[in-house]
Backbone as CSV, one residue per row, in Angstrom:
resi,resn,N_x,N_y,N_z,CA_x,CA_y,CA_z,C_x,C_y,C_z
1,UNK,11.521,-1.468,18.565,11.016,-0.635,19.638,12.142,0.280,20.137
2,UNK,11.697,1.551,20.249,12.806,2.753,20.581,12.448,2.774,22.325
3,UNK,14.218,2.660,22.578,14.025,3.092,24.140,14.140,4.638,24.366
4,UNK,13.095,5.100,25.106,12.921,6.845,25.002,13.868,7.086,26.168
5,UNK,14.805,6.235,27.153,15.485,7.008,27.584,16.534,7.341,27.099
6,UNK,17.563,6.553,25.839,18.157,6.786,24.602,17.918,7.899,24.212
7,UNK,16.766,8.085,23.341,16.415,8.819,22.660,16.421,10.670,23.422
8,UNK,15.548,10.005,24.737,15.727,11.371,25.594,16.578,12.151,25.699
9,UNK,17.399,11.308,26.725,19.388,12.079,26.548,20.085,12.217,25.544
10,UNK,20.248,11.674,24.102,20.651,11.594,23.130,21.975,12.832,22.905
11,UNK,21.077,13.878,23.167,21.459,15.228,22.791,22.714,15.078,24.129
12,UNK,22.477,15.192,25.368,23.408,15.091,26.793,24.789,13.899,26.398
13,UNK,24.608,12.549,25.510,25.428,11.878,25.422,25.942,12.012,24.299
14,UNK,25.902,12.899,23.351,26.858,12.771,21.895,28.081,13.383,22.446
15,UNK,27.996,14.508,23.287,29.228,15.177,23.472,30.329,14.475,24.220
16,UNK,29.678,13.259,25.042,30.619,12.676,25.808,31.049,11.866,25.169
17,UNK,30.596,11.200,23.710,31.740,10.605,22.779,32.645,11.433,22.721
18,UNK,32.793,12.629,21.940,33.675,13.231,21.862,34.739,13.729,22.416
19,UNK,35.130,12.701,23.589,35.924,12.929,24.695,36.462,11.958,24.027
20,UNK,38.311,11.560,24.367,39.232,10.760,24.394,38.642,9.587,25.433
21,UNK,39.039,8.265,24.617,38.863,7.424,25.765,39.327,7.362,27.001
22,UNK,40.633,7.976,27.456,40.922,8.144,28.608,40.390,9.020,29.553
23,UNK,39.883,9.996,28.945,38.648,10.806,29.544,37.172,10.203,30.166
24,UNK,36.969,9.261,28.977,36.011,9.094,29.601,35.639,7.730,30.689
25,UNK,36.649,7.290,30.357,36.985,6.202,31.654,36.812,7.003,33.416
26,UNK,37.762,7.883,33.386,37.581,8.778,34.489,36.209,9.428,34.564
27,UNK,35.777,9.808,34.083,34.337,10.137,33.697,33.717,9.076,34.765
28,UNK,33.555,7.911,34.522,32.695,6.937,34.100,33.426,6.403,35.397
29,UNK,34.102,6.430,36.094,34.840,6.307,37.379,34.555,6.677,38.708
30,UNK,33.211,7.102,38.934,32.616,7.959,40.306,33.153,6.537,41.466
31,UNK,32.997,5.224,41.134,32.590,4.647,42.287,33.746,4.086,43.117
32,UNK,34.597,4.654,42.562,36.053,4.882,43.275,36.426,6.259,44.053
33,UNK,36.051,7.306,43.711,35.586,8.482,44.311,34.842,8.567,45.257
34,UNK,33.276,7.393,45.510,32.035,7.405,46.286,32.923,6.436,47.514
35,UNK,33.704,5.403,46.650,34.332,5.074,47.920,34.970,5.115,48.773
36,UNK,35.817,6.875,48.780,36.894,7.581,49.163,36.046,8.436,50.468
37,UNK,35.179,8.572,49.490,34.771,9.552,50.618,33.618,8.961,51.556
38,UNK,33.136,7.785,51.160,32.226,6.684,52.439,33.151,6.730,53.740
39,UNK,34.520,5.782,53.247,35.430,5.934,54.209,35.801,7.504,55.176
40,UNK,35.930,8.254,54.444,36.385,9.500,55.088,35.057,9.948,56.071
41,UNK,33.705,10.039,55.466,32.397,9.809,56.288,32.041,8.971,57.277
42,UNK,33.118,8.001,57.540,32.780,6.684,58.465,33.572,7.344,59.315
43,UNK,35.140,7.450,59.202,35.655,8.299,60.275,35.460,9.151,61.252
44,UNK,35.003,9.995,60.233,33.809,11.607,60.808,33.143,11.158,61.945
45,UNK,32.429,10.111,61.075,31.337,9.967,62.270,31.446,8.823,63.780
46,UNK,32.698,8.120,63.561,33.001,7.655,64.737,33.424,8.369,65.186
47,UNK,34.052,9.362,65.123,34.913,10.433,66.151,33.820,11.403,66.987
48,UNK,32.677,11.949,65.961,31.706,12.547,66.593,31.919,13.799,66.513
49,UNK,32.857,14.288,66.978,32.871,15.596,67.311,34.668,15.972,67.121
50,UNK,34.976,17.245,67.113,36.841,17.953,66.850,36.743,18.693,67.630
51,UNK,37.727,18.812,68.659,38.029,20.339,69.565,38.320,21.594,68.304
52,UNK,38.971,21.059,67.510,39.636,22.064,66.576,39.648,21.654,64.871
53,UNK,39.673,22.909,63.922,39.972,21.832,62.666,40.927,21.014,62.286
54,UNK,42.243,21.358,63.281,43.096,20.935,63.125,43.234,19.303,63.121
55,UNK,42.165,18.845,64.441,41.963,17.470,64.787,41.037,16.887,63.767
56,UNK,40.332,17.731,63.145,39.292,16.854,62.188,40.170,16.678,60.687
57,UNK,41.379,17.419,60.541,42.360,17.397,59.771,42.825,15.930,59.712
58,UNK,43.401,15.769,60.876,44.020,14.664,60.825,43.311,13.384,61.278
59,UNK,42.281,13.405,61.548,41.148,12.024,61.202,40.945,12.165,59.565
60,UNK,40.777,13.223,58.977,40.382,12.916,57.241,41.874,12.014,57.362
61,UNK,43.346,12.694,57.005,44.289,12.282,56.623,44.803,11.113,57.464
62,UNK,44.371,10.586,58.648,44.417,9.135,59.277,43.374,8.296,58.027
63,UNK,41.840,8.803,57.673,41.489,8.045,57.031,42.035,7.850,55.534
64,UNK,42.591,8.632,55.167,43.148,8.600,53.606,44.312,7.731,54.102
65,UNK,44.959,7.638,54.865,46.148,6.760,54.706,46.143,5.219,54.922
66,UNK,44.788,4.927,55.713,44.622,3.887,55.834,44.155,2.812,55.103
67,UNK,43.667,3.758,53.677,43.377,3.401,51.941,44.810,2.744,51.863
68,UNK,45.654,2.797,52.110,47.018,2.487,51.612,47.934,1.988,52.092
69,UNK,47.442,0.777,52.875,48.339,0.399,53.561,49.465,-0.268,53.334
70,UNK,49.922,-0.875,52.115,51.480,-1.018,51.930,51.954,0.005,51.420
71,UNK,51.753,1.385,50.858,52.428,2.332,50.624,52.455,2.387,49.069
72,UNK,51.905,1.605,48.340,52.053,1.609,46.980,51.371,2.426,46.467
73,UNK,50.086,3.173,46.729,49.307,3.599,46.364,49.804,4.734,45.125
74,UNK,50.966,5.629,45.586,51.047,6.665,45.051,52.107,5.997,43.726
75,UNK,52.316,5.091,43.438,53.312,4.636,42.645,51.706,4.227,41.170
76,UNK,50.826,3.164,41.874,49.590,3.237,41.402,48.957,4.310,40.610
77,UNK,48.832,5.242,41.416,47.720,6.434,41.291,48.682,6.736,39.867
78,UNK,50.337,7.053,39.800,50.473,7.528,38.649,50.789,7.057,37.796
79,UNK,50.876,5.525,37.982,51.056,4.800,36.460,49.623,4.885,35.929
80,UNK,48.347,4.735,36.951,47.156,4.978,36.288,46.493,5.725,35.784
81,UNK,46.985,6.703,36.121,46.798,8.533,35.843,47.265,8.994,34.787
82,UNK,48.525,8.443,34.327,49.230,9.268,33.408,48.428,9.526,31.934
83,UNK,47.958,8.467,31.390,47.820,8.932,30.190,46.267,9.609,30.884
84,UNK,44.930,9.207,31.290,43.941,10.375,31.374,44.620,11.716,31.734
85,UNK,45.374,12.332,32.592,46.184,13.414,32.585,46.915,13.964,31.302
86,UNK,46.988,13.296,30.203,47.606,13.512,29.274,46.832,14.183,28.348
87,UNK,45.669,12.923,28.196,44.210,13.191,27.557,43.950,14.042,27.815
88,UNK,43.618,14.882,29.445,43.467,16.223,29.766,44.028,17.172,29.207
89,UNK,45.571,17.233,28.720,46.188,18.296,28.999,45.968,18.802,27.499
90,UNK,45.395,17.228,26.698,45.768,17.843,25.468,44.555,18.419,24.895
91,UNK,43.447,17.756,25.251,42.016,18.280,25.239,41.568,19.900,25.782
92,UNK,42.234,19.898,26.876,41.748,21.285,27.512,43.618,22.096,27.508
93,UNK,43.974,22.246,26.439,45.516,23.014,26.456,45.481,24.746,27.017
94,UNK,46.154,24.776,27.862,46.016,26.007,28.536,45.336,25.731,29.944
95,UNK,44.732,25.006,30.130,43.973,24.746,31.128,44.156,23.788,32.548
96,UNK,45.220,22.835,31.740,45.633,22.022,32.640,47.161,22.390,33.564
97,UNK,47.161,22.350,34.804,49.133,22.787,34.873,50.259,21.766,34.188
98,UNK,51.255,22.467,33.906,52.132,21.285,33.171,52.998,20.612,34.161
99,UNK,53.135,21.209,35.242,54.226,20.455,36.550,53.799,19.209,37.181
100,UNK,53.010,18.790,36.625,52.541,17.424,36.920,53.235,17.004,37.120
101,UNK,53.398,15.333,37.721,54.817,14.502,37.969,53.756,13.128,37.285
């Protein structure tokens, strides 16, 4: 028995083989993203309201920091990053910046 939603998308999912596995991990990665920005939406909305953008500035960046509270995060982000960034650069050449760190 053929599942027709397989079959349906078929055509939509061949191309995303053709991505590097490190690509498509990130790909396939939204719910680390959905959870970045729940948090940043929870903030928002306890505060209610900003005199200025300046103040709604720094409730986003109060909430991004509070993702991180021993400070490791950014040591994280680029041991985990590096090779999909790599995968990027080499997949899309010209496209990616090279000053990465």
């Amino acid at each position: 028995m053929k599942c027709p939603l397989w079959s349906d998308a078929w055509a939509e999912f061949v191309p995303f083989l053709a991505f590097d596995v490190e690509i498509r991990k990130v790909i396939c990665s939204t719910n680390a993203i959905e959870s970045v920005n729940a948090r940043i939406r929870r903030a928002v909305r306890a505060r209610g309201h900003f005199p200025n953008p300046q103040a709604a500035l720094k409730c986003v960046y109060m909430a991004l920091m509070s993702l991180d509270l021993t400070g490791n995060g950014r040591k994280r982000w680029t041991i985990r990053w590096k090779a999909p960034l790599n995968a990027f650069a080499i997949a899309f050449e010209g496209r990616m910046p090279t000053d990465i760190k």
